[in-house]
N, CA, C and O atoms as a GROMACS GRO file, in nm:
protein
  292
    1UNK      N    1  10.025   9.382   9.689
    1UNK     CA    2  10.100   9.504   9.700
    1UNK      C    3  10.239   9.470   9.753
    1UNK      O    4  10.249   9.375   9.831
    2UNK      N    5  10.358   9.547   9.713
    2UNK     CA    6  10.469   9.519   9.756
    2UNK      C    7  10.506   9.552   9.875
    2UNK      O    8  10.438   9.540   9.976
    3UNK      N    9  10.619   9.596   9.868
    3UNK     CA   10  10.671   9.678  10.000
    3UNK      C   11  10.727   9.815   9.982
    3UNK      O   12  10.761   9.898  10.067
    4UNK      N   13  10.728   9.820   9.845
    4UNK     CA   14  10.723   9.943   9.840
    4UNK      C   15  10.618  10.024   9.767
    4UNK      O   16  10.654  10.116   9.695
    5UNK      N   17  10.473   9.991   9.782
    5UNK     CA   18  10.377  10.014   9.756
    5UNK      C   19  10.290  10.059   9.659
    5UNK      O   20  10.191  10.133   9.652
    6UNK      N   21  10.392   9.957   9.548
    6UNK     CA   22  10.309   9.939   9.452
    6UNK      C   23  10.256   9.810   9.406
    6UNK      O   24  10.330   9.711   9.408
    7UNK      N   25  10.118   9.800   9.359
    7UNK     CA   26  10.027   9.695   9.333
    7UNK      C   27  10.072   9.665   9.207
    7UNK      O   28  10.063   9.739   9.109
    8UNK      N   29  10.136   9.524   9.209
    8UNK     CA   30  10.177   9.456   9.092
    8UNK      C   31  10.077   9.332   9.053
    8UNK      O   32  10.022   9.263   9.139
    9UNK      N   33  10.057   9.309   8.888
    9UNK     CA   34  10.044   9.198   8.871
    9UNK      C   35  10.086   9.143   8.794
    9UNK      O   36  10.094   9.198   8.684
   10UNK      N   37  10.142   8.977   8.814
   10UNK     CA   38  10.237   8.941   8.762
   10UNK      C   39  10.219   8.815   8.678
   10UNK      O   40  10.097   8.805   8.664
   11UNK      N   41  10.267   8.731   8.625
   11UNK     CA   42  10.235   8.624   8.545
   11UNK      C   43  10.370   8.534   8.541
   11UNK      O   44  10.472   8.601   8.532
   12UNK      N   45  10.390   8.382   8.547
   12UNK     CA   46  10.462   8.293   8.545
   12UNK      C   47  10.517   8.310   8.416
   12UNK      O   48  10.426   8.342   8.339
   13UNK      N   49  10.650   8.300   8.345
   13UNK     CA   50  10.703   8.291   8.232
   13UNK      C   51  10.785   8.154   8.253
   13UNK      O   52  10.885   8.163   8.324
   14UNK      N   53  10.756   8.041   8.205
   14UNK     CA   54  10.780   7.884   8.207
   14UNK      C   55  10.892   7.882   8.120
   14UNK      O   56  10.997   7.834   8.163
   15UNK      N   57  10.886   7.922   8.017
   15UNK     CA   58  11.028   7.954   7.913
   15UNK      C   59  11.114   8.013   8.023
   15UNK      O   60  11.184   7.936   8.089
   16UNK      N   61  11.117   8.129   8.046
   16UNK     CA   62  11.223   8.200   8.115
   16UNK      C   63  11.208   8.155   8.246
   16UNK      O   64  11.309   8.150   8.315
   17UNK      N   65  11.117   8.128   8.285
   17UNK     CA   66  11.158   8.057   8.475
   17UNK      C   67  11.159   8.134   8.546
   17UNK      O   68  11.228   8.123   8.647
   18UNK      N   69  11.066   8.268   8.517
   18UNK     CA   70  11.099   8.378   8.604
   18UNK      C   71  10.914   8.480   8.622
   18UNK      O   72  10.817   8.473   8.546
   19UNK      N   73  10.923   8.529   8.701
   19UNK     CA   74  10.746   8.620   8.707
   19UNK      C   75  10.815   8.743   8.627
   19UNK      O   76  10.928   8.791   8.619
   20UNK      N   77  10.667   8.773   8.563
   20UNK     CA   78  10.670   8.879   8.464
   20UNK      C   79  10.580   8.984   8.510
   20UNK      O   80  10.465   8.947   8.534
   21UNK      N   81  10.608   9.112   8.527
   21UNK     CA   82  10.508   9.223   8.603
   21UNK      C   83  10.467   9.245   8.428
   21UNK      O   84  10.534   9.251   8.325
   22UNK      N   85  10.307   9.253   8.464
   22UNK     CA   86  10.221   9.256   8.356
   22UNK      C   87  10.146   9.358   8.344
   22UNK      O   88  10.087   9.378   8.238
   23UNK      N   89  10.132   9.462   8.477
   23UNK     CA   90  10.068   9.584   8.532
   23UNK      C   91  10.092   9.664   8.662
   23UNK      O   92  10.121   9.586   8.753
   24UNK      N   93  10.090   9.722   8.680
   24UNK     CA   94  10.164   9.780   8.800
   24UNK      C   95  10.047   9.919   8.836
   24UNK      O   96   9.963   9.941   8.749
   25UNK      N   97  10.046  10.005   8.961
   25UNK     CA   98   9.949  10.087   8.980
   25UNK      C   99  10.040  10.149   9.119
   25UNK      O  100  10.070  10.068   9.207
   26UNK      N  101  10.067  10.247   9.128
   26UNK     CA  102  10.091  10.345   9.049
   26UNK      C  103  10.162  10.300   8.972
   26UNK      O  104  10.221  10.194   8.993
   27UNK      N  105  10.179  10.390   8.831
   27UNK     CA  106  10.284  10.362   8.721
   27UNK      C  107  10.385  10.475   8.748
   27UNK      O  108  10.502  10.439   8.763
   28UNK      N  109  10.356  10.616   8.757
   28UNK     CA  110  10.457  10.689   8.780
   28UNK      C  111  10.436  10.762   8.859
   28UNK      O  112  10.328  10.752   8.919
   29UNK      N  113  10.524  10.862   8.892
   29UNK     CA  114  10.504  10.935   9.007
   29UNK      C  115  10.393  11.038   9.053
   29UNK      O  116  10.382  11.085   9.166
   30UNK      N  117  10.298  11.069   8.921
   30UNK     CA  118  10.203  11.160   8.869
   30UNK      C  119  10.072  11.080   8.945
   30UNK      O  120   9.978  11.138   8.999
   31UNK      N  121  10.090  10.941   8.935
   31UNK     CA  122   9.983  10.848   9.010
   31UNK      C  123   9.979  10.858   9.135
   31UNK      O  124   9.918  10.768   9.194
   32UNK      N  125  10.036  10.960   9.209
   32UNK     CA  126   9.996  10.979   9.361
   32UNK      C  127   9.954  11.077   9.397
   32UNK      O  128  10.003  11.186   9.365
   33UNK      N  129   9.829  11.059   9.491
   33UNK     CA  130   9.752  11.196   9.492
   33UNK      C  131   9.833  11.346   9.556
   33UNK      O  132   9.929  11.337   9.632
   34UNK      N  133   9.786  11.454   9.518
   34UNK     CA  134   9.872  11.600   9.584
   34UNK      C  135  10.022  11.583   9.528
   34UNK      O  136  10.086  11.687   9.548
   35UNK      N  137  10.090  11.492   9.470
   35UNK     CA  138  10.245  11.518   9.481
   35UNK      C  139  10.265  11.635   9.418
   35UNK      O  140  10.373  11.684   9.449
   36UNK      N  141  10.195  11.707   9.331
   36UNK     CA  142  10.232  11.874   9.327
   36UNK      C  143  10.148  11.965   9.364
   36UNK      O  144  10.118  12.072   9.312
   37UNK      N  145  10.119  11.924   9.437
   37UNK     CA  146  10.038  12.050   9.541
   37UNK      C  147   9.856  12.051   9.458
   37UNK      O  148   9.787  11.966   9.402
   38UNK      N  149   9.843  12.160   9.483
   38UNK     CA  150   9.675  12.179   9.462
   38UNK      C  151   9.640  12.209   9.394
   38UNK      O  152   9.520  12.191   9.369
   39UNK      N  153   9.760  12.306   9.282
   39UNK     CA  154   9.742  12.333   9.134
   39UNK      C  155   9.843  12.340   9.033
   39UNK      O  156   9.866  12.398   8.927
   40UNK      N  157   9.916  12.218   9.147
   40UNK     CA  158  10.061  12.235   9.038
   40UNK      C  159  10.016  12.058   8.942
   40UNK      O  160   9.944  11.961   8.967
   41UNK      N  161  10.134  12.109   8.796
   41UNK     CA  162  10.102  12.029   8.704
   41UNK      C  163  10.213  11.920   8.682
   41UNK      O  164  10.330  11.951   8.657
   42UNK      N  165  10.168  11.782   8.693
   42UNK     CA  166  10.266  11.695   8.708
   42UNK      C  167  10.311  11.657   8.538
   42UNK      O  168  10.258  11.680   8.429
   43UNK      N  169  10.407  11.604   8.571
   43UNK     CA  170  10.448  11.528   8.453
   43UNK      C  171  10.571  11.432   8.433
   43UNK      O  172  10.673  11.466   8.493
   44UNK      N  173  10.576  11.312   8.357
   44UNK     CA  174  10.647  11.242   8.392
   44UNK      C  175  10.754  11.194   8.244
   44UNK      O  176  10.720  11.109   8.161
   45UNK      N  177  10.880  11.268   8.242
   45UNK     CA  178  10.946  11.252   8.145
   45UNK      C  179  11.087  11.160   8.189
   45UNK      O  180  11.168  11.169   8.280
   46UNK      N  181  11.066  11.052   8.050
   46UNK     CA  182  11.151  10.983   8.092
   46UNK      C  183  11.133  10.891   8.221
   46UNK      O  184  11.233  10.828   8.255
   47UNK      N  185  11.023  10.878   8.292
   47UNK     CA  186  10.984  10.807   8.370
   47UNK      C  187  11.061  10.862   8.505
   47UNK      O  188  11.089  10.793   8.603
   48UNK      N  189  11.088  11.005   8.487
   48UNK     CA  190  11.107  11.123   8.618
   48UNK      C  191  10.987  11.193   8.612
   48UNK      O  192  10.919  11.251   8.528
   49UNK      N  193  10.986  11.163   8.746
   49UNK     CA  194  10.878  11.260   8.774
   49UNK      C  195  10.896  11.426   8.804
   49UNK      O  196  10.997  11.475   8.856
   50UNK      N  197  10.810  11.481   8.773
   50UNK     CA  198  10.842  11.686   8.746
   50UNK      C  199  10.740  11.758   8.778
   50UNK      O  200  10.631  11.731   8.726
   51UNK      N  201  10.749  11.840   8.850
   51UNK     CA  202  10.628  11.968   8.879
   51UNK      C  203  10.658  12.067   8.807
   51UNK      O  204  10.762  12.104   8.753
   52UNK      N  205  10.540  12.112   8.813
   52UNK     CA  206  10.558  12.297   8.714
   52UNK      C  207  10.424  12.338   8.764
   52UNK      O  208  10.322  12.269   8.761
   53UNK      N  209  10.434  12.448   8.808
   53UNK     CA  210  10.309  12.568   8.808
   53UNK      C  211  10.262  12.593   8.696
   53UNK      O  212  10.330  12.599   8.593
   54UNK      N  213  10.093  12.617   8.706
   54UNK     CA  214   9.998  12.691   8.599
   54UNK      C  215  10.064  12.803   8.554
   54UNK      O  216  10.093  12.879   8.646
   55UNK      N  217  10.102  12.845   8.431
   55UNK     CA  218  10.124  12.977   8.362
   55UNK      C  219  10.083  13.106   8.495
   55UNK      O  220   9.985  13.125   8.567
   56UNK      N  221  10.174  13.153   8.483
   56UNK     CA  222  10.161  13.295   8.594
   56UNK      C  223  10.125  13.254   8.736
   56UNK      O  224  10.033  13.309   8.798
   57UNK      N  225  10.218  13.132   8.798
   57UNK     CA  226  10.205  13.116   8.906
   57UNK      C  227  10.402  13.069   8.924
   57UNK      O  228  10.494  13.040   8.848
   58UNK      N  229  10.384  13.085   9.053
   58UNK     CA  230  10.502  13.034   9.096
   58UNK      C  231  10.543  12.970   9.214
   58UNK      O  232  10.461  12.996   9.301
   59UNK      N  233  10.645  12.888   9.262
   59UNK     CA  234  10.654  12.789   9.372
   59UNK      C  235  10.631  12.852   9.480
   59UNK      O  236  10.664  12.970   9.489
   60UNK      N  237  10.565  12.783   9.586
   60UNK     CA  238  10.548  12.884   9.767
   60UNK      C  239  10.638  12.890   9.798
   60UNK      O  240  10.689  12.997   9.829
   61UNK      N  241  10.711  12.752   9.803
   61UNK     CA  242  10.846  12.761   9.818
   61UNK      C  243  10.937  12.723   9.765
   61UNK      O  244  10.963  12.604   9.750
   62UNK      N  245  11.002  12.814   9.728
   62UNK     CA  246  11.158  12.765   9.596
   62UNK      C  247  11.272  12.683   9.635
   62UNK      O  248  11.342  12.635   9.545
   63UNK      N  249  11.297  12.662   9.744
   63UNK     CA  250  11.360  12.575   9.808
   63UNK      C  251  11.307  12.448   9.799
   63UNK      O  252  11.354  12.361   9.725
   64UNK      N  253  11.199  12.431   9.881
   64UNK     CA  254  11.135  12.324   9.882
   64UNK      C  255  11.154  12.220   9.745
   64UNK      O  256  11.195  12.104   9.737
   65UNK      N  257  11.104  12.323   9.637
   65UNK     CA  258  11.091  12.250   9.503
   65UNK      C  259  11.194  12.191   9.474
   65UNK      O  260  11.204  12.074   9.435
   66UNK      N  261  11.325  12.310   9.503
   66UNK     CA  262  11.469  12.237   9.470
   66UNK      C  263  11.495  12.128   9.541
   66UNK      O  264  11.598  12.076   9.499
   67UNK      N  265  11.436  12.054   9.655
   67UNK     CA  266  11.435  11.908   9.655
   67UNK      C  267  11.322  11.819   9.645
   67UNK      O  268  11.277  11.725   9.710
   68UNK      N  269  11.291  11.882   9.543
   68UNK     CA  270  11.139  11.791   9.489
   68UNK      C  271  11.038  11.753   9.591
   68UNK      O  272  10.961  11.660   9.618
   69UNK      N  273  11.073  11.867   9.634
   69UNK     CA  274  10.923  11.886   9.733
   69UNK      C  275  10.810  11.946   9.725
   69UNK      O  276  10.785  12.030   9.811
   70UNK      N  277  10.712  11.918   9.618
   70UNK     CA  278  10.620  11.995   9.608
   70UNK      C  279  10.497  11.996   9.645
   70UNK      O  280  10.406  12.040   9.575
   71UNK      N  281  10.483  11.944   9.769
   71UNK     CA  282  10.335  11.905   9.809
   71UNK      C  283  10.259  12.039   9.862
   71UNK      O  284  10.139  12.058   9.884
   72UNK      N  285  10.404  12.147   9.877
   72UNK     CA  286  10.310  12.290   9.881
   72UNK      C  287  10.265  12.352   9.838
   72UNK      O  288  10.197  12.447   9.877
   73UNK      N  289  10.305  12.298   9.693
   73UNK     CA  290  10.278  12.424   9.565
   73UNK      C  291  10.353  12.528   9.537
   73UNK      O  292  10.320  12.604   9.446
   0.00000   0.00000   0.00000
């Protein structure tokens, strides 16, 4: 695991002289548990991560969200 806490694994590249990440865990931001709350729906475009509420729901707090804070829902 790194230091910034993701579990890499990696492989020697002898041509290039350099380690090659071959798998990684989490992959995106959707891979961490609660990051949108309890029934919010993650998704990861473009390799950004995004919340959205279930159809006919909406943020607890609208602020919050506006800095990608959604661990409240």
């Amino acid at each position: 695991m790194d230091s910034d806490g993701v579990e890499r694994t990696s492989k020697y590249d002898k041509q290039g002289k350099a380690w090659v990440v071959v798998w990684a865990n989490p992959q995106s931001g959707c891979d961490y548990y609660d990051v949108c709350g309890a029934n919010g729906l993650c998704s990861n475009d473009k390799g950004e991560t995004k919340c959205e509420c279930v159809e006919g729901f909406v943020p607890r707090d609208g602020e919050e969200w506006g800095r990608r804070d959604w661990r409240d829902g």
